[in-house]
C-alpha positions in Angstrom: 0.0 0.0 0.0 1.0 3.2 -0.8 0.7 6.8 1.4 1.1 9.7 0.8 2.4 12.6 3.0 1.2 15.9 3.6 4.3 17.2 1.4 3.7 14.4 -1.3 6.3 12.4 -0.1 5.2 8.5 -1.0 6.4 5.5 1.3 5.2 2.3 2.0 4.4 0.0 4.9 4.5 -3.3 4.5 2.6 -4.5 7.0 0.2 -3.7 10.0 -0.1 -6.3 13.4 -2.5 -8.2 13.2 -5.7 -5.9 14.0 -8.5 -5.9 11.5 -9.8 -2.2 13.8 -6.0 -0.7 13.2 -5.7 -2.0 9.8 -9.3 -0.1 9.0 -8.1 2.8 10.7 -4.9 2.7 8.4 -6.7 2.4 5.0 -8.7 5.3 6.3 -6.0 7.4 6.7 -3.9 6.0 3.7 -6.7 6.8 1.3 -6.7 10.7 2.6 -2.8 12.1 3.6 -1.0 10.8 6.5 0.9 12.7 8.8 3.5 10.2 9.8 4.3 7.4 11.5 4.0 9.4 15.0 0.3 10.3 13.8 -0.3 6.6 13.3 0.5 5.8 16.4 -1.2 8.0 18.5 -4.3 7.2 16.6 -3.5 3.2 17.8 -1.9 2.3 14.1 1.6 0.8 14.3 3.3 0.0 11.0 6.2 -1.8 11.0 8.9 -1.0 8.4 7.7 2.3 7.1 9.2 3.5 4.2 9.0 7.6 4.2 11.5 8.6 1.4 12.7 11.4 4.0 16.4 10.3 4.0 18.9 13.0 2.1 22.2 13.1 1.8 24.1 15.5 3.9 27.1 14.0 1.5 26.2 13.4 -1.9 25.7 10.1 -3.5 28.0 10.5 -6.5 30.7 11.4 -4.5 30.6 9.0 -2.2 30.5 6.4 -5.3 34.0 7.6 -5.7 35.5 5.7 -2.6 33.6 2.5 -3.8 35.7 -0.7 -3.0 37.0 -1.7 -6.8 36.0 -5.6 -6.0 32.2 -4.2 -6.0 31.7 -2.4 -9.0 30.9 -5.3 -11.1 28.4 -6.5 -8.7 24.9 -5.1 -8.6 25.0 -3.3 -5.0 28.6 -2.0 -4.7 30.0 -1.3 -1.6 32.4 1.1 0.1 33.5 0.6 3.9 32.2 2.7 6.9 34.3 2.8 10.0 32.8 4.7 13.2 35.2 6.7 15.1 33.6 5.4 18.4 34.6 2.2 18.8 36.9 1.5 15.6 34.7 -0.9 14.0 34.6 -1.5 10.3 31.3 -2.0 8.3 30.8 -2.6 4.1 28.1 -0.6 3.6 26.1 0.3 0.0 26.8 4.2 -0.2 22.6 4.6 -0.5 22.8 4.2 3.3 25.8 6.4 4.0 25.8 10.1 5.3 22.4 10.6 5.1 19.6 12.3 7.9 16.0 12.7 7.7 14.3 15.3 6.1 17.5 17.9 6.6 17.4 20.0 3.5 13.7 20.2 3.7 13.2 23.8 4.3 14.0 27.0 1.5 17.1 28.4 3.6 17.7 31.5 1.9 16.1 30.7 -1.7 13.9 33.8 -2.5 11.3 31.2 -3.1 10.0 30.6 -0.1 8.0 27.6 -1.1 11.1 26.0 -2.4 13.3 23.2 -0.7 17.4 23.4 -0.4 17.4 19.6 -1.0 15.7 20.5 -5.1 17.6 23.2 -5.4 21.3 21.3 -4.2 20.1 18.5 -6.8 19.2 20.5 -9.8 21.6 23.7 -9.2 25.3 21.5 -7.2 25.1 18.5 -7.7 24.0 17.4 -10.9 26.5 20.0 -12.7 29.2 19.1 -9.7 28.8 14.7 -10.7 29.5 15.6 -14.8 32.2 17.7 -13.7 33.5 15.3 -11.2 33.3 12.3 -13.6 35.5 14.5 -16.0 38.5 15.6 -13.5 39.0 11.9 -12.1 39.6 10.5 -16.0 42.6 13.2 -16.5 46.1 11.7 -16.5 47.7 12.2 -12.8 48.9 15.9 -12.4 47.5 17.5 -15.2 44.4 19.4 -13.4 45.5 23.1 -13.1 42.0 24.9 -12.7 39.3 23.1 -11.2 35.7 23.5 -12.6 33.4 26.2 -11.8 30.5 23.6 -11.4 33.6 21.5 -8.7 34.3 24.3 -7.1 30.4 25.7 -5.7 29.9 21.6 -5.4 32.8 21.9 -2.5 31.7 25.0 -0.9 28.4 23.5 -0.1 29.8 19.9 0.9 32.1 22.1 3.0 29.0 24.2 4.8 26.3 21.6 4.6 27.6 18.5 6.3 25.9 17.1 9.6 28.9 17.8 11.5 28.8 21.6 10.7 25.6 21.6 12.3 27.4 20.5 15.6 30.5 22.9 15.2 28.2 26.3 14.2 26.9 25.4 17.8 30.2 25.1 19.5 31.7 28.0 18.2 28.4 29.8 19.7 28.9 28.4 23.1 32.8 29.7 22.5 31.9 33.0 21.8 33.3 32.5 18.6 30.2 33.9 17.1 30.0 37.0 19.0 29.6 40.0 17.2 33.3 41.9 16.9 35.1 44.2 14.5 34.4 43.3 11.2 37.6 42.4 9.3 35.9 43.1 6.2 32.5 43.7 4.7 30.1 40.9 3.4 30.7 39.9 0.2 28.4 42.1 -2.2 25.8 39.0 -2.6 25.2 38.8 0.8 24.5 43.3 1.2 21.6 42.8 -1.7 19.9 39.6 -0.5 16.9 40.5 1.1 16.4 40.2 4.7 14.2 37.6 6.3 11.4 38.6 8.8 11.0 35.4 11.3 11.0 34.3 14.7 14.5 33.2 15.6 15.2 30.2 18.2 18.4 31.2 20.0 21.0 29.8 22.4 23.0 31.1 25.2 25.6 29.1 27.0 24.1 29.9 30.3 20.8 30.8 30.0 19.7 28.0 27.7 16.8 28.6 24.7 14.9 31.2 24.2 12.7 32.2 20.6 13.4 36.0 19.5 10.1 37.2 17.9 10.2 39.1 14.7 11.6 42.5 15.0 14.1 41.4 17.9 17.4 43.3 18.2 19.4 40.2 17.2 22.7 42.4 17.2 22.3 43.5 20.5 21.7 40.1 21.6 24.1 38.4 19.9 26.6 40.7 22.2 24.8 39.4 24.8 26.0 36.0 24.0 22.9 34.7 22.4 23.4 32.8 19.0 21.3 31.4 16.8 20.2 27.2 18.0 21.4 25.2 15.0 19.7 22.5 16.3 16.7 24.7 14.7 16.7 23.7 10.8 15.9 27.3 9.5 18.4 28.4 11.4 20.5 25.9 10.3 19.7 25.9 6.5 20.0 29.9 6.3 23.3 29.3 8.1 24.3 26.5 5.2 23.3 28.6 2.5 25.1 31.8 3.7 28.5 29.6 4.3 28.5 28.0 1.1 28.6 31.5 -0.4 31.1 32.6 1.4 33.1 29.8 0.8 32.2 30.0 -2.8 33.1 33.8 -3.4 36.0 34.8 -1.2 37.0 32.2 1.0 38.2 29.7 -1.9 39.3 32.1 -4.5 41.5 33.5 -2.2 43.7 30.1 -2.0 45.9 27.7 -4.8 44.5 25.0 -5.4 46.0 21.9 -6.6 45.5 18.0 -6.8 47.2 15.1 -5.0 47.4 11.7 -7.0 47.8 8.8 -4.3 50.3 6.1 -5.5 49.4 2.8 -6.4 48.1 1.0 -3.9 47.2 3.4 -1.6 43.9 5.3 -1.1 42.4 8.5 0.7 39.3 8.2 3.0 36.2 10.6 3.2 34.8 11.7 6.0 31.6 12.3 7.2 32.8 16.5 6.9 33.8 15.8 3.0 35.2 19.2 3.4 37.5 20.1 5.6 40.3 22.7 7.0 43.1 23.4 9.4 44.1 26.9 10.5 47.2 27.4 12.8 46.9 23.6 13.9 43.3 23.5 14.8 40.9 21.1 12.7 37.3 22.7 14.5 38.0 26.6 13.9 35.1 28.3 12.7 35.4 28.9 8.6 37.2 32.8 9.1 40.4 30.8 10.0 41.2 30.3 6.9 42.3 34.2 6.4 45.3 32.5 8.6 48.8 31.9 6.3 48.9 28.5 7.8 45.3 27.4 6.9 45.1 24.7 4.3 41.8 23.0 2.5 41.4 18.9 2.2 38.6 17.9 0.1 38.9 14.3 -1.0 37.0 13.6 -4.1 37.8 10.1 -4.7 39.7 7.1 -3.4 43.0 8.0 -5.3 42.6 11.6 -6.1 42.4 14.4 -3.2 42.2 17.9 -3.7 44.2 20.8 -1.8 43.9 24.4 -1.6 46.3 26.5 0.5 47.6 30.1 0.6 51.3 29.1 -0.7 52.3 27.3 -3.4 55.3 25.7 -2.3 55.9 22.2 -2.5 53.9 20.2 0.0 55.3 16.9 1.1 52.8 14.6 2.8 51.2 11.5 2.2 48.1 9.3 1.5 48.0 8.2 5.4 48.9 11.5 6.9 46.2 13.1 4.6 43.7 10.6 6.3 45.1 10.9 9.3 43.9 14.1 9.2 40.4 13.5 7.8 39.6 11.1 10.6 40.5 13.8 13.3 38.2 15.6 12.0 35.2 13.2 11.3 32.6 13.2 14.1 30.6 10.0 13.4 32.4 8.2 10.3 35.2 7.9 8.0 34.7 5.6 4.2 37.1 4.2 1.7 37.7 1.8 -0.5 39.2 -1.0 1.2 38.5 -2.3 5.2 42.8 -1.9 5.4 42.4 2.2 4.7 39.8 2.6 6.5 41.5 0.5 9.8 44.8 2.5 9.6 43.1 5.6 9.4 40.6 5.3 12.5 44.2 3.7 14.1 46.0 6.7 13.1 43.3 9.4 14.3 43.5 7.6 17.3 47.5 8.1 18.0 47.1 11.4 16.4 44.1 12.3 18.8 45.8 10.9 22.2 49.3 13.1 21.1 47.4 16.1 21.7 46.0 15.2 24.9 42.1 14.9 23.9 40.6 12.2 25.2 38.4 10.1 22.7 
């Protein structure tokens, strides 16, 4: 049976318990719109294995098909391997069921169309150009990429702003003070000065007071240096914050560095992380994204398992390898690290670990 929900998603349930009063309840409901599974079941309807097609990919699809193991791709489900940064533990997982969250791209973040979701407007606008382009840069003989595509370059500003663990970090660096209002170093880019400004309520965080929701028309300037910030637990919040990042990362923060490839050598292969897109300013791998104004700060963005892209303000020669590159990338991973073989992915989660308990941090 099919349903339908209130915003024309369609899932399925396969089947109810055994209740012919629940199971007329259910076609009732299924034949109008359902509200979801939490509806059902305060009505008295339990349906097990339901289906909502609500899960989107905080990391998209086609590149996480880069990092498939090579054994797979013949076979009809290829796999890549998953290792959790919790307790070390190595999974082969279908790429379908990787880095994904319910419903998180389902509001318009700053799209003037209001009526619009982030999740359409990623696959139609980022990532469908970003997978044609990517397809393209992996096929090029080994160090002959020089300029990266226009279409590769806004794909990474959004898998660098958009990721589940950003949600996380734009939260820390609230409860830091890190985004307190100060001097500005310089003004917005021009983009930002013409959009026009949304009227909403605003739900809003202080690191001793707890929640509290500003109403339209609240001075959000003068409470923001009164140490509130914006909840990113809240998904407007989160998704406005998303959008604006990828922006800035897309017209001043990237331009500003070199960018160049890394080809790993045979038999060796970069990871990806659960942040596909990631940075290090002055020796820190969680600083908020206006580090990277710092000489030191340096860009990883792995786009496939023997091909890692690296941006950085100097262009002198960088010597580093495949494992200290994913050495890296695990630090910084919250949940999850993936590659194309179990061995990468064990030495990596082994190596964060070493890295990790060098600098004192407890894990």
């Amino acid at each position: 049976m099919v349903a339908v929900a209130p915003d024309g998603r369609v899932g399925q349930h396969r089947r109810l318990k055994a209740c012919p009063e629940r199971s007329r309840k259910a076609d009732a409901l299924i034949r109008t719109r359902v509200k979801g599974a939490g509806y059902l079941e305060q009505c008295g309807i339990y349906l097990l294995g339901w289906t909502l097609a609500s899960q989107q990919h905080y990391i998209s699809k086609f590149h996480l098909n880069q990092f498939l193991d090579t054994d797979s791709l013949s076979t009809k489900d290829p796999w890549l391997w998953q290792g959790f940064v919790r307790d070390g533990t190595v999974k082969r997982r279908s790429p379908k069921n990787v880095g994904t969250a319910s419903l998180m791209f389902d509001g318009p973040g700053c799209l003037a169309d209001r009526d619009a979701t982030l999740e359409s407007f990623l696959a139609n606008e980022v990532e469908g150009p970003a997978a044609a382009a990517l397809r393209n840069l992996v096929c090029q003989p080994p160090g002959s990429i020089d300029k990266l595509p226009p279409a590769l370059t806004r794909y990474l500003a959004w898998a660098a702003a958009r990721s589940l663990p950003m949600q996380a970090l734009e939260n820390s660096w609230g409860e830091n003070g890190l985004a307190l209002n100060s001097e500005p170093v310089e003004p917005p880019p021009e983009g930002l000065l013409k959009a026009t400004k949304l009227q909403r309520d605003v739900q809003m965080l202080h690191f001793k007071l707890g929640s509290r929701l500003f109403p339209v028309g609240s001075d959000l300037e003068q409470a923001a240096r009164e140490g509130w910030f914006p909840d990113m637990h809240d998904r407007t919040n989160f998704l406005e914050s998303v959008h604006i990042q990828a922006y800035y990362f897309q017209v001043r923060f990237f331009p500003r560095l070199k960018w160049f490839a890394l080809d790993g050598p045979e038999g060796e292969f970069f990871v990806v992380a659960d942040r596909p897109v990631g940075w290090v300013a002055d020796g820190y791998i969680d600083a908020p994204p206006s580090s990277l104004r710092h000489p030191s700060a340096y860009v990883l963005a792995p786009i496939c398992r023997t091909l890692l892209l690296v941006a950085r303000h100097t262009s002198d020669p960088w010597l580093v390898t495949p494992a200290q590159i994913n050495a890296v990338v695990a630090s910084w991973a919250h949940e999850w690290i993936a590659g194309p073989t179990e061995a990468t992915v064990r030495s990596a989660l082994e190596n964060r670990r070493v890295a990790l308990a060098s600098a004192g941090l407890v894990q």
